[in-house]
N, C-alpha and C positions, 0 to 999 in steps of 0.2 A: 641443483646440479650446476656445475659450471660452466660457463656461456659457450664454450667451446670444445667437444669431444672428439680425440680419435681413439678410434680403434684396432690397430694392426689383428692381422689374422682373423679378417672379418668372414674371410669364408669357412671357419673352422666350427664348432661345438661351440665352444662360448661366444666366441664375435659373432656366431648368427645369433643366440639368445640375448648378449647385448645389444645388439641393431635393432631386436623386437623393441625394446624396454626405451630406448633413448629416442629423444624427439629429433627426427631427421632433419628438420631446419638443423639443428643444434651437434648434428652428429656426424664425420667423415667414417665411414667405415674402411679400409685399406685391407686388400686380400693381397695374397701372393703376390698373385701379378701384374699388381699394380706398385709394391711395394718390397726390393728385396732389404729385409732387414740390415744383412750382412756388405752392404754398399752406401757405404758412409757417408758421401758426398750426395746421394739422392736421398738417404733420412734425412741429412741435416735442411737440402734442399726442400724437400718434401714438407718437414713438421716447419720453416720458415714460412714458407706458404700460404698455411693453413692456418697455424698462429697457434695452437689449439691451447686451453686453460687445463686439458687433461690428457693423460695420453694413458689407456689400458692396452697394453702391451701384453696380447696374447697368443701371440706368431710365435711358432715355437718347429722345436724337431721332436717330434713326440710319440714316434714308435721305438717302445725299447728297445727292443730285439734289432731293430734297423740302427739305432744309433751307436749300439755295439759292434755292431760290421762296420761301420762309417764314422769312425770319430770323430774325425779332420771333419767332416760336414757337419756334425753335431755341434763341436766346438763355435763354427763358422757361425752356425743359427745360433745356438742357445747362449754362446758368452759373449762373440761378439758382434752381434745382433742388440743382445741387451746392452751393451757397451753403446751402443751409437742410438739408439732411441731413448738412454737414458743423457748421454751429451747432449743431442737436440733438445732431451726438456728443458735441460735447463739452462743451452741457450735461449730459449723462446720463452722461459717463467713459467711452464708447463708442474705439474704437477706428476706422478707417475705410478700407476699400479703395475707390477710385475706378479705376472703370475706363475708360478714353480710347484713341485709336488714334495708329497709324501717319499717318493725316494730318493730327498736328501738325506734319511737315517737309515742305517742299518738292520734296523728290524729285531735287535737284541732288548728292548725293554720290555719288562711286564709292564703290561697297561697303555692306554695312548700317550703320543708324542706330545709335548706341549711346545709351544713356540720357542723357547729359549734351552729347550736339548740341544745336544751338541750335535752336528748333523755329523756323519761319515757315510756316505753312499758306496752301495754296491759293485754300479754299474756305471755305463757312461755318460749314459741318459741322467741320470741321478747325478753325476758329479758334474755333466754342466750346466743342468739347475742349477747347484749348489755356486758354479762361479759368473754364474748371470747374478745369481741375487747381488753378490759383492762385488761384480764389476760395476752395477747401476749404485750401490752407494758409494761406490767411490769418489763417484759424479755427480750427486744428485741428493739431497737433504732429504725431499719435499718427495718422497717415495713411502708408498704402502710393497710391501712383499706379500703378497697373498698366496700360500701354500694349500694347493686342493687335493683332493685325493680319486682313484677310480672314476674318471667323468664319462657320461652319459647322455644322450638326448635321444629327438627322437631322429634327428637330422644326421645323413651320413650312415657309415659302416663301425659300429660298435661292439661292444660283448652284448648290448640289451637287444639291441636290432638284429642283432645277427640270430638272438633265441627267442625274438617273436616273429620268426620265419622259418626256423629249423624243424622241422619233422621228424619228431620222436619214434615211426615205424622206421627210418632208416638204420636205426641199430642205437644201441646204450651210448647216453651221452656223459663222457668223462672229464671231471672237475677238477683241480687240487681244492684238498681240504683242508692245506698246512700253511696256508697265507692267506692272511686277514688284514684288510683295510677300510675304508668307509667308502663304499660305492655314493656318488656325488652326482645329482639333474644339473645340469650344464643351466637350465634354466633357475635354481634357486641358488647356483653361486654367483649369474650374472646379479638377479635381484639382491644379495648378499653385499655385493662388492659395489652397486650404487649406493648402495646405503651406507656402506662402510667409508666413502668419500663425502659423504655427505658430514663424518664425524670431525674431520680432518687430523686423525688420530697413527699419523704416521708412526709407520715401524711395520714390525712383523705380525700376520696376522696366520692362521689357520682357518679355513672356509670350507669347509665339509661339512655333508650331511651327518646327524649323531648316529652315534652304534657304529658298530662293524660287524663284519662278517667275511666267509672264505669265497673265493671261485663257485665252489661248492654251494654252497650255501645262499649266494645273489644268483645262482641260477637255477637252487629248489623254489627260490622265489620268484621269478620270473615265470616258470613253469605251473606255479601253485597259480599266480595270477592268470596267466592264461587258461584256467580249470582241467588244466595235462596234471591232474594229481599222480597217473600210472603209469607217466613215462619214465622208461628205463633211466634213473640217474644214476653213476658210477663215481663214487668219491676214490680219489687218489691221491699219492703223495707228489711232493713239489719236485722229487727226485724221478718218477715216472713222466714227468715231462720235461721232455731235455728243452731249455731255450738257450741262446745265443747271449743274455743277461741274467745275472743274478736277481733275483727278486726276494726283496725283504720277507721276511713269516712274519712281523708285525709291523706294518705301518699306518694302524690308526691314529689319527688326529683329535684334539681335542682342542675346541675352540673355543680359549679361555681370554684371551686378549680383547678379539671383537665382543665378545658378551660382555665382557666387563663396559663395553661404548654404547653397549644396548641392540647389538647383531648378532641375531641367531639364527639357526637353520634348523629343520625339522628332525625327524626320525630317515633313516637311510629308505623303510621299508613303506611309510607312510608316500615318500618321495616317488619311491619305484611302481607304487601300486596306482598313482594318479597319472602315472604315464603310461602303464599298460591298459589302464582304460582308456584315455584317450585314443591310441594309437587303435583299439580296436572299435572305438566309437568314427 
């Protein structure tokens, strides 16, 4: 690893399983509020500082549905956020993993996304991914783009936490069964994406767990793991739940870049099931 790590958006999903994995001598963690991305003069201040040899940039605006009501705040985080921590890297000789999702594509292909599809995004969440990634190579050579999909831990308020708490007497729990992506442990993309820096194999990379599956279907699993085999599940269409974004019908990932460097990630359901044991152990 390199002698010097930060990592913006250290109180989220992935920055707290990266802060597990990284030696704290060696590693600044940056939350919110310590750090607003979108205030130029205190990143550049900020990553001077600290000097770091890497910088995983995981601060982000990351509820869909929220970042379709709020563009203008979306924009603020997601493009130029990633504009000004991708300028401090490479003021400081920093190095830079950006990390972005699956809804930079459309969702029109049969079969998973490979890294070098063409993206066209939905939504707005999805389209300022799509110009964070290319605002940081504007700036910045010495960049990994890491694209995850559906993330997960046990930390925080998620789709997984939220159905190993929910109480199937309260009435039929309703899924869409028309969009499918790779449900992703926040914990095997942090381990993923050290390793992946460790190739020095810059470019665009895909970092998901294998397989996919619908709404529907990570949450017969979820429920199958918790031995709730006869709780009421209600499969529906993507049309029966109105949201405020558009959401791809397919944005499976295949992670054909990093494997080729020797980084891979396990099964989605192998993932999901070492977490629900945990979490009940």
């Amino acid at each position: 690893m390199p002698r010097m790590t930060v990592v913006t958006g250290a109180g989220g999903q992935l920055g707290m399983e990266l802060m597990r994995r990284l030696d704290e001598s060696a590693a600044v963690g940056l939350t919110r509020a310590r750090l607003d991305v979108a205030n130029a003069p205190l990143v550049e201040r900020t990553m001077r500082d600290i000097a770091p040899d890497l910088i995983i940039h995981t601060a982000a605006a990351t509820n869909v549905d929220e970042c379709e009501r709020r563009r203008a705040a979306a924009y603020r985080t997601n493009v130029l956020g990633a504009w000004n921590v991708a300028r401090a890297a490479a003021q400081t000789g920093a190095a830079m993993v950006y990390v972005s999702t699956n809804y930079v594509f459309d969702g029109a292909k049969l079969g998973p996304y490979l890294e070098y599809d063409d993206p066209a995004p939905l939504s707005a969440y999805g389209a300022t991914k799509l110009h964070g990634e290319r605002a940081a190579r504007q700036v910045l050579e010495r960049l990994y783009v890491v694209r995850t999909s559906w993330l997960y831990s046990r930390w925080g308020r998620n789709f997984v936490t939220r159905l190993l708490t929910v109480d199937p007497a309260d009435g039929p729990l309703r899924y869409v069964g028309d969009q499918v992506a790779s449900p992703t442990h926040a914990g095997d993309l942090a381990q993923a994406i050290l390793q992946l820096v460790e190739t020095q194999a810059f470019g665009a990379h895909h970092l998901a767990n294998e397989g996919a599956t619908s709404w529907y279907g990570w949450a017969a699993a979820v429920l199958a793991e918790r031995g709730l085999h006869d709780a009421a599940l209600e499969e529906i269409r993507a049309d029966q739940f109105p949201r405020a974004a558009v959401v791809p019908a397919n944005s499976e990932l295949a992670n054909v870049t990093a494997r080729a460097v020797g980084v891979t990630m396990r099964p989605w359901a192998a993932a999901l099931a070492d977490l629900v044991r945990a979490a009940a152990g």
